[in-house]
N, C-alpha and C positions, 0 to 999 in steps of 0.2 A: 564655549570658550570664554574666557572671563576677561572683561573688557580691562583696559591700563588702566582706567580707574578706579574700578573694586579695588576695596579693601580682601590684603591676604587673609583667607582663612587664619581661625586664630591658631596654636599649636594645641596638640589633642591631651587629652585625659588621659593618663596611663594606669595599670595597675601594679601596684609594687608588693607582693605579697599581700598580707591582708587588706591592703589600703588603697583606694582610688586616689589619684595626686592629680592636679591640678596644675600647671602651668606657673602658675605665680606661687605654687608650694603649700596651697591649701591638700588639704585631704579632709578624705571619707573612711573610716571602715566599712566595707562594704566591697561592690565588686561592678563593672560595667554590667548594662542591660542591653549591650549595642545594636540590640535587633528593634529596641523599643526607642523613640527618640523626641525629643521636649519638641512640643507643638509649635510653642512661639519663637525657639534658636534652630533647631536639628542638632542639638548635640545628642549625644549618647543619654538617655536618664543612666542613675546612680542607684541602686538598692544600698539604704544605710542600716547597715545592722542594728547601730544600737536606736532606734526611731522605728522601725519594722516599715521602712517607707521610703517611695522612689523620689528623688530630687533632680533639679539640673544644678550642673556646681556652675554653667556659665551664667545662667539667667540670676541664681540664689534664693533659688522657688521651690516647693514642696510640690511634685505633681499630683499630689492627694490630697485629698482632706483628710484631719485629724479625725479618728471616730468622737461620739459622743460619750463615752463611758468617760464619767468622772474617775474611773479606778482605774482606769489604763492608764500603765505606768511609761509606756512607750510614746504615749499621743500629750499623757500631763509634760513630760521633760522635753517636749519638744519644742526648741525656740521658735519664735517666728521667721524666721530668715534661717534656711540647712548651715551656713558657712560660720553662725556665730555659733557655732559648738564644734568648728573643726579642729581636728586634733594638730 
């Protein structure tokens, strides 16, 4: 039972057609992983389609590393921070 001082859970990530949304109105294309969940929050990770790669949108973390191929086109366009390419 969660003590009067916790902090509320924050409100969750939805899916709105093709899109993961965010709380604060960010988005993902992509789709929940909700069986799989970021280490350092417990949110749900995020699969983003166009990065071929799982993220948390509450942390703003990539839960993968980029591969090494300099010709991947998925891991070069990939920012450092998932949310500064949200749609």
């Amino acid at each position: 039972m969660p003590r009067p001082d916790d902090p509320p859970d924050p409100p969750p990530l939805v899916e709105r057609g093709e899109w993961v949304v965010a709380p604060d109105g960010a988005r993902v294309l992509g789709w929940l992983e909700v069986e799989e969940r970021c280490a350092g929050c417990g949110a749900p990770q995020v699969y983003a389609v166009a990065f071929d790669a799982r993220l948390c949108m509450r942390c703003n973390a990539w839960l993968e590393a980029a591969c090494d191929d300099d010709e991947c086109d998925y891991c070069r366009r990939r920012p450092a921070r998932p949310l500064d390419a949200a749609g």
